[in-house]
C-alpha positions, -999 to +999 in steps of 0.1 A: +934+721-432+905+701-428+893+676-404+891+638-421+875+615-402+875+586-418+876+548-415+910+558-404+899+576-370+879+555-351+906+560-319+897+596-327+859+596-324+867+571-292+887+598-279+857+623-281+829+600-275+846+597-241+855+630-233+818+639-243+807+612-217+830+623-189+824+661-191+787+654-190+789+629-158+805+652-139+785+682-150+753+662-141+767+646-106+789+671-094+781+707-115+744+707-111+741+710-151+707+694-165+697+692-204+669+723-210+673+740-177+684+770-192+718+770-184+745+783-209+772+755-207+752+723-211+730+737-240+764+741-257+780+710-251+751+692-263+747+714-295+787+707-303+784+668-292+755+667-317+772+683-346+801+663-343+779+631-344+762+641-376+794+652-390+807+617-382+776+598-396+773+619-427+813+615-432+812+578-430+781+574-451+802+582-478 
C-alpha cells in the first residue's frame, strides 16, 4: 500500500508538521538534544523530518 499525499492530505502533513515541531521543542528545552552535537536521536529525527518534506514537495509538484 502506498502512502498518497496528495491535495487531499493537507490535515495529514498538519498532523506531522506538528508533531515534528513538538518533539523537537521538548527535545531542545527539556532533553538537552542540539542539531550536530553528535547525538543519535536528533540526527535521526531531522534526517526523517527532512525526507518526509521532500517527499511532500516532490509529491505535490506533480
Amino acid at each position: 500500500m502506498a502512502l498518497s499525499l496528495g491535495r487531499n492530505s493537507s490535515p495529514l502533513v498538519t498532523a506531522i508538521g506538528v508533531t515534528v515541531a513538538l518533539v523537537a521543542i521538548v527535545g531542545t528545552q527539556f532533553l538537552g538534544w542540539e542539531w550536530g552535537s553528535g547525538q543519535l536521536v536528533p540526527t535521526i529525527i531531522g534526517v526523517v523530518a527532512a525526507v518526509v518534506a521532500v517527499f511532500v514537495f516532490l509529491s505535490r509538484r506533480e
